[in-house]
C-alpha positions as CSV (number, residue, x, y, z in Angstrom):
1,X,-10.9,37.1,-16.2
2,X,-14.2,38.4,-14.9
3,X,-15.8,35.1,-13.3
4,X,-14.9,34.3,-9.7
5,X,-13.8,29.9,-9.4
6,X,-14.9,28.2,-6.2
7,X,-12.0,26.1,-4.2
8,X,-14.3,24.2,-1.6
9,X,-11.9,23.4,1.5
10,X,-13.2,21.2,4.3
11,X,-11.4,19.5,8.0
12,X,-11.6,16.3,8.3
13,X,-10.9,12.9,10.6
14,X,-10.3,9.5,9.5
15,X,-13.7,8.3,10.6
16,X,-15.6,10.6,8.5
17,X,-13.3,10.7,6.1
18,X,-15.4,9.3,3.1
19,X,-18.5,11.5,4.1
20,X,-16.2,14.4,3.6
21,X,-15.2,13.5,0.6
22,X,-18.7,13.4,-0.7
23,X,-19.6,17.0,0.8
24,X,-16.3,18.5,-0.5
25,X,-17.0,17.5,-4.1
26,X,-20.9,18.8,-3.7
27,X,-19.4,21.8,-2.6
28,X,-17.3,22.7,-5.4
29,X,-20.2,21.6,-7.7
30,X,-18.3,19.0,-9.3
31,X,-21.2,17.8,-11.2
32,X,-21.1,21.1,-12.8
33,X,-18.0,20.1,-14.7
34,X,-18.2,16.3,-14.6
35,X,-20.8,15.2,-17.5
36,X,-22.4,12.1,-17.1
37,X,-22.9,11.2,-20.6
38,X,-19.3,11.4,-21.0
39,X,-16.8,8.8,-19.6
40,X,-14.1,9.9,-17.1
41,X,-10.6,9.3,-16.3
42,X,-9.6,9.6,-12.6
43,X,-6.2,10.3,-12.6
44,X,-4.2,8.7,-9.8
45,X,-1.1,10.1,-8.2
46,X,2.0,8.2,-8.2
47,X,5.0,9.9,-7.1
48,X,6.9,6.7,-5.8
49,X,6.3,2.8,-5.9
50,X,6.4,1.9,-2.4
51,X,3.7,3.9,0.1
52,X,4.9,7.1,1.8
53,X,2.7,9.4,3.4
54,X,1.3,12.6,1.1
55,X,3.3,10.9,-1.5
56,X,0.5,9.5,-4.0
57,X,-2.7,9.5,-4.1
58,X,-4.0,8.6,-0.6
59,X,-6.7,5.6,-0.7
60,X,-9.3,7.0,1.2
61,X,-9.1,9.7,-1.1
62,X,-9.5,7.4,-3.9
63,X,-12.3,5.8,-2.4
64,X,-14.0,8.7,-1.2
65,X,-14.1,10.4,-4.5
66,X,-15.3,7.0,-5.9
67,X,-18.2,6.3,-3.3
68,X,-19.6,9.8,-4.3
69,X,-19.3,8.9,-8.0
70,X,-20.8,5.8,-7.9
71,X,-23.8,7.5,-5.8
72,X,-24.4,9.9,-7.9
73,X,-24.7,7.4,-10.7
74,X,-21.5,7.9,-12.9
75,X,-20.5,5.3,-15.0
76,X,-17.8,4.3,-17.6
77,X,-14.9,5.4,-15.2
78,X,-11.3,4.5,-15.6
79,X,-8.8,5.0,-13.0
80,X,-5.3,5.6,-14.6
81,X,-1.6,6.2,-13.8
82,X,1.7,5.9,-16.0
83,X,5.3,5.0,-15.2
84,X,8.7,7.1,-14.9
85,X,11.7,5.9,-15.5
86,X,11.8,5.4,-11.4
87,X,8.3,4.4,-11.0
88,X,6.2,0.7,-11.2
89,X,2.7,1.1,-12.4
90,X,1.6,-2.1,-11.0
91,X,3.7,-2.1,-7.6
92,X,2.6,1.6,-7.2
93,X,-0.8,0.4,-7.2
94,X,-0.3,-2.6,-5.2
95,X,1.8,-0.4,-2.5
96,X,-0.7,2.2,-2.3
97,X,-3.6,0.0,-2.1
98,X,-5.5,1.2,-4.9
99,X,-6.7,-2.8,-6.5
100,X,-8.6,-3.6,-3.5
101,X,-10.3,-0.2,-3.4
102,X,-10.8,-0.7,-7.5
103,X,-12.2,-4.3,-7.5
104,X,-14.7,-3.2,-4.3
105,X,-16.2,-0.7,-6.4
106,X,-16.0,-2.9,-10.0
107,X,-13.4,-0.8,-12.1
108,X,-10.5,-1.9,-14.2
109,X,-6.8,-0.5,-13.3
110,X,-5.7,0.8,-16.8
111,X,-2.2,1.4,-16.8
112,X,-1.1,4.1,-19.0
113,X,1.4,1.8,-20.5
114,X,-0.6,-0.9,-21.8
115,X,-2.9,1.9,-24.3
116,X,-2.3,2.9,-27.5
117,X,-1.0,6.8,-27.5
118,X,-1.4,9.1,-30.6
119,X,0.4,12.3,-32.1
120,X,-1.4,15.4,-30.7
121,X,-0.9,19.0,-32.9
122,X,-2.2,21.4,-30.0
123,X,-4.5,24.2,-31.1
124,X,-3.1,26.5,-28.5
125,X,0.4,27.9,-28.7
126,X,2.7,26.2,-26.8
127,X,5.8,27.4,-25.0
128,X,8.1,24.5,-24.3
129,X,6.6,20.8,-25.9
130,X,7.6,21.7,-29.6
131,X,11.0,22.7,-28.1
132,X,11.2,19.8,-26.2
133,X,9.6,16.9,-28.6
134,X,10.1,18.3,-32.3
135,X,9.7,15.4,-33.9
136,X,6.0,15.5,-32.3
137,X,4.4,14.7,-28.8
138,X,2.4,11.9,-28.1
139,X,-0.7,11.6,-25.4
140,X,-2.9,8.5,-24.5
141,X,-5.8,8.0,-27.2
142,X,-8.7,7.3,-24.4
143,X,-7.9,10.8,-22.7
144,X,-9.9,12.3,-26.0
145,X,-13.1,13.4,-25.0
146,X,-13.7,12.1,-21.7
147,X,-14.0,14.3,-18.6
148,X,-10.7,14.1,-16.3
149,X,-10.8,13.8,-12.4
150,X,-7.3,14.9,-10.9
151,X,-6.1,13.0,-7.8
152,X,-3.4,15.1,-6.2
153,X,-2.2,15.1,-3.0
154,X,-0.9,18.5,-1.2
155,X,2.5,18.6,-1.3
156,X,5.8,20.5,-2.7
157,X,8.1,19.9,-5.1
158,X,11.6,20.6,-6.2
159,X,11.6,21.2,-9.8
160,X,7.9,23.4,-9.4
161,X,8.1,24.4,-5.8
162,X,4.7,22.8,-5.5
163,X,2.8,20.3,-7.1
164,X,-1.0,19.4,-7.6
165,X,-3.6,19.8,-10.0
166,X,-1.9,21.1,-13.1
167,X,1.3,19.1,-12.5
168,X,-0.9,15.5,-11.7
169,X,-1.2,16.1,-15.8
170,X,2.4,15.6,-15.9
171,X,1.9,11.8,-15.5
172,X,-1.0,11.3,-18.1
173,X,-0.1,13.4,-21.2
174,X,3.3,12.8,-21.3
175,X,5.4,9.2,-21.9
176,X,7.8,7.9,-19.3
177,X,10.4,10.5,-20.9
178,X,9.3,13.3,-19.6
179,X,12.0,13.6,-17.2
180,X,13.6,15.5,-20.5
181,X,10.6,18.4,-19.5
182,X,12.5,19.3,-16.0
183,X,14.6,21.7,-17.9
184,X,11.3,23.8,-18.5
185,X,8.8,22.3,-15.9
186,X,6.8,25.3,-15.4
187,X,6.1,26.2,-19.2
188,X,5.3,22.3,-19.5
189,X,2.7,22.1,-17.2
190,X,1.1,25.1,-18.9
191,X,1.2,23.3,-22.1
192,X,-0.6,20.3,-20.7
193,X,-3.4,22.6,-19.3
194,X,-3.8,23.9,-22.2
195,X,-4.1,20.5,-24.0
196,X,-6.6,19.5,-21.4
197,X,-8.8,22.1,-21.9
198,X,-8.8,21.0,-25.8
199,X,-9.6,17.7,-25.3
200,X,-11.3,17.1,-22.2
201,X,-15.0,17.9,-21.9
202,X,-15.1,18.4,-18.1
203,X,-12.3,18.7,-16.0
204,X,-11.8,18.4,-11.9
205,X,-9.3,18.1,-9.1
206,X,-9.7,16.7,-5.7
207,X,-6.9,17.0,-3.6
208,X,-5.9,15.4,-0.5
209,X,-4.2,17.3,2.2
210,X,-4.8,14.9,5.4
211,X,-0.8,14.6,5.9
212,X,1.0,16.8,3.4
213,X,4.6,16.9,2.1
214,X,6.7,19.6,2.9
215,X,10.6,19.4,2.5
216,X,12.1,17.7,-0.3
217,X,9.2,16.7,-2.5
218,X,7.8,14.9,-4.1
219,X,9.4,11.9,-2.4
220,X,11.7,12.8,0.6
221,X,9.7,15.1,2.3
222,X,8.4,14.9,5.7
223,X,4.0,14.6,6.2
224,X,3.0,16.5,8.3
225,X,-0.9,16.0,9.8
226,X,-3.3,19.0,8.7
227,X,-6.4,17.3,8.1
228,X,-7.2,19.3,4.8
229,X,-9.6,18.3,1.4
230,X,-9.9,20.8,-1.2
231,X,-11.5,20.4,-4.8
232,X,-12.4,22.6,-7.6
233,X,-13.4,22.9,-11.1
234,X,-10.4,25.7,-12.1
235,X,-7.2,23.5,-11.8
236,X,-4.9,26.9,-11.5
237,X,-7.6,28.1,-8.7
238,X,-6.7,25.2,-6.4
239,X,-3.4,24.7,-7.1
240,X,-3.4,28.5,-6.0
241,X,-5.3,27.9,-2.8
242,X,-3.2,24.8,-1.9
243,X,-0.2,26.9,-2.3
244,X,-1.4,29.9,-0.4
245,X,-2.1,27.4,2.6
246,X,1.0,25.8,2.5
247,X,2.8,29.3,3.0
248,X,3.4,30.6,-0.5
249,X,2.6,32.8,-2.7
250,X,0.7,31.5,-5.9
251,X,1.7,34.4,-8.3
252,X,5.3,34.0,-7.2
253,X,5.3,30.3,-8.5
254,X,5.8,30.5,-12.2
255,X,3.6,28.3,-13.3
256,X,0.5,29.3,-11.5
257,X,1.3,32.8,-12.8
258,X,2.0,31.7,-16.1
259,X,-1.6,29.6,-16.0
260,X,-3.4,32.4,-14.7
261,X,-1.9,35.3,-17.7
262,X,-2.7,32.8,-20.4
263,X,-6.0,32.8,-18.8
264,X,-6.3,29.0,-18.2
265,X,-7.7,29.5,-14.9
266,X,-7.4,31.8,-12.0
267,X,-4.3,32.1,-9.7
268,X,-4.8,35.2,-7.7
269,X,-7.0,33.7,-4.5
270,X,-8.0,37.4,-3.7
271,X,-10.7,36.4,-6.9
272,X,-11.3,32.9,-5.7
273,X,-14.3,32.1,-3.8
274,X,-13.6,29.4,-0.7
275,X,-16.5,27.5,0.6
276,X,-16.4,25.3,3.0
277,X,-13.6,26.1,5.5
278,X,-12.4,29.9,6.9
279,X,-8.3,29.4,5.6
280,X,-8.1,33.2,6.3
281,X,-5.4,32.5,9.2
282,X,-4.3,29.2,7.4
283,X,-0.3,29.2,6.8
284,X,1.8,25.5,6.9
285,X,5.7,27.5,6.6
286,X,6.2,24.8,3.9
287,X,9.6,25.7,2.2
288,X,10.8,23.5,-0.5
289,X,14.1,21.8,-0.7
290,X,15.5,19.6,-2.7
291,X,17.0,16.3,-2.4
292,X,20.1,15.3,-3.9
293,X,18.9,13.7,-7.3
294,X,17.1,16.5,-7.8
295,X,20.0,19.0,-6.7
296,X,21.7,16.7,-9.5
297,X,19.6,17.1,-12.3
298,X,19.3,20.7,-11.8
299,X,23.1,20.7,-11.6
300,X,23.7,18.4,-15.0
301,X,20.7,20.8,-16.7
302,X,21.0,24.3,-15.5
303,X,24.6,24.5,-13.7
304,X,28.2,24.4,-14.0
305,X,28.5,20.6,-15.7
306,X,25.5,21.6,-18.2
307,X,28.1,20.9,-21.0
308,X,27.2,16.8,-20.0
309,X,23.7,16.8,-20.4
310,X,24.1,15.9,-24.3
311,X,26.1,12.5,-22.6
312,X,24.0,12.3,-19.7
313,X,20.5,12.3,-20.5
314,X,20.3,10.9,-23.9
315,X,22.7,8.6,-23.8
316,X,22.6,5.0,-23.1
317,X,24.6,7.1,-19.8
318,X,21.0,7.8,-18.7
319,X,20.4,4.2,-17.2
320,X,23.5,5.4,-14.7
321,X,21.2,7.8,-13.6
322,X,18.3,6.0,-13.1
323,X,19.9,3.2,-11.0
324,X,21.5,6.7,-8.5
325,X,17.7,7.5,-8.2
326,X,16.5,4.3,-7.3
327,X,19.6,3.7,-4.6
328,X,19.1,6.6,-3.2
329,X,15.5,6.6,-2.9
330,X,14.0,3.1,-2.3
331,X,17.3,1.3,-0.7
332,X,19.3,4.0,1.0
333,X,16.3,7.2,2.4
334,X,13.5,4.9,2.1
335,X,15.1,2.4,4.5
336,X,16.9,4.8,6.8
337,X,15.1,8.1,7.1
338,X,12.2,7.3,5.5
339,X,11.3,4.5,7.8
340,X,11.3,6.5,10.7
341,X,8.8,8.9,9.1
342,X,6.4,5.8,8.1
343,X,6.9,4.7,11.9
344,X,5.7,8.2,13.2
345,X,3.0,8.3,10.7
346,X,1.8,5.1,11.9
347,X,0.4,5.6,15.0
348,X,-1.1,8.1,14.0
349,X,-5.0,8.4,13.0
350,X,-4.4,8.5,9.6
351,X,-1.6,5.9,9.8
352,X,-3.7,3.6,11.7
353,X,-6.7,4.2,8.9
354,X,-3.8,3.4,6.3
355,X,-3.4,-0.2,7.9
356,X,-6.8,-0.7,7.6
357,X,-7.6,-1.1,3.7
């Protein structure tokens, strides 16, 4: 690749939040890749039902990336998120706040689960779907040719070591069943770039890093204030930059370097032009961990008892491990050690703006 991606990176503060927002997205251009006489899908975030910090897509980032939409005289835009088999559409976003922030600025919630979805024969050559769904993959209808706008928030991950741009795809191309894709997550989410790229006019991220996730993402982490916004038009290039400034390094993560020698963007930030902020000296010491549903899967997938996933995962068996997620996560951390986290995060600036909406 000879052309240079800008990542635009900007500091921010709850009261200027929204203004920021606005500047970020002028700075990576974003009208460059976002057509206006093509509809868009905003692509919400939704990592867990209930609200945790860095966890989903934060509201001020929704409306911030809204407001400057709406300004700048886009139309025909439909906010969007899907299920998992451990996640609510609609209580996600009533516990994130996302209606109110949807109905001041006149748009429609459209669930994922209530369009139609149609077989999809990718152009590209892909390294893991046809492996994974032979009898054909499905994606959402009203994806095809309108522009996408990413809403990630900055964060890790313990089936991708981080997760952002390319993986917020992850919720919008592929059913509720795509916890059968954790066995090759990285050569997934390269598939589902490459999809984009086929039937997506324009696409964009904005990321939120206000509080980030470090620890075991992408629910039972712990945020951490850094007072970050980055965007971009090259989907590897700021997952990339993200990763850099969370401690890593991009090439080392599979997927970014997988991205980046298909040539589906650029991960190497030594060729990615940052506007905005210095990040030179920027380093988080993020180190991913994993929780124990996720040291599970990995166990039942990849390790010694991989002899049970036939049983386990596509089996009427599975619904055993869906109600162990849910325990764990939203009755036993949630309410124990995720509580104290929200209580911290609370008095906080940003936890104090979260109150307000």
């Amino acid at each position: 690749m000879t052309y240079q991606p800008i990542v635009a990176v900007l500091k921010t503060t709850p009261p200027t939040v929204l203004d920021d927002y606005q500047k970020l997205m002028h700075l990576a251009k974003y009208q460059k890749f976002i057509r206006k006489d093509k509809e868009t899908v905003l692509k919400l975030n939704l990592s867990w039902s209930m609200y945790y910090p860095a966890c989903s897509t934060e509201p001020w980032q929704l409306e911030g990336v809204l407001k400057t939409l709406q300004k700048d005289g886009y139309k025909n835009l439909h906010p969007v998120e899907n299920r998992t088999v451990v996640t609510d559409v609609w209580k996600g976003a009533k516990g994130n706040k996302w209606l109110p922030i949807l109905q001041k600025y006149g748009l429609k919630y459209e669930p994922l689960t209530e369009v139609e979805w149609v077989n999809y024969k990718p152009k590209a050559e892909m390294l893991a779907l046809d492996k994974i769904f032979p009898d054909g993959h499905k994606i959402p209808k009203m994806f095809m040719g309108k522009n996408v706008i990413h809403l990630p928030t900055m964060k890790v991950h313990g089936h991708s070591v981080i997760t952002g741009a390319i993986k917020n795809a992850f919720g919008g191309l592929i059913t509720k069943r795509r916890h059968h894709c954790h066995k090759m997550i990285h050569e997934v989410l390269v598939d589902l770039l490459a999809i984009q790229k086929e039937i997506h006019p324009g696409m964009f991220a904005v990321m939120d890093g206000t509080v980030a996730g470090d620890g075991a993402g992408p629910r039972t982490m712990i945020p951490k204030i850094k007072n970050y916004l980055l965007a971009s038009g090259d989907q590897v290039a700021i997952d990339a930059i993200s990763a850099k400034m969370m401690g890593y390094d991009p090439l080392k993560i599979k997927f970014i370097k997988l991205a980046h020698d298909r040539g589906l963007g650029m991960g190497d930030p030594r060729q990615i032009e940052i506007v905005g902020e210095d990040i030179s000296k920027v380093n988080f010491h993020f180190q991913t961990s994993r929780s124990p549903v996720i040291m599970g899967d990995k166990l039942f997938r990849f390790g010694a008892l991989k002899f049970v996933e036939p049983l386990l995962f596509h089996t009427p068996l599975f619904k055993l491990c869906v109600f162990g997620s849910e325990f764990y996560h939203d009755k036993l951390w949630y309410n124990t050690v995720g509580k104290r986290h929200i209580n911290k995060f609370m008095h906080t600036e940003w936890g104090k703006l979260w109150q307000k909406y």
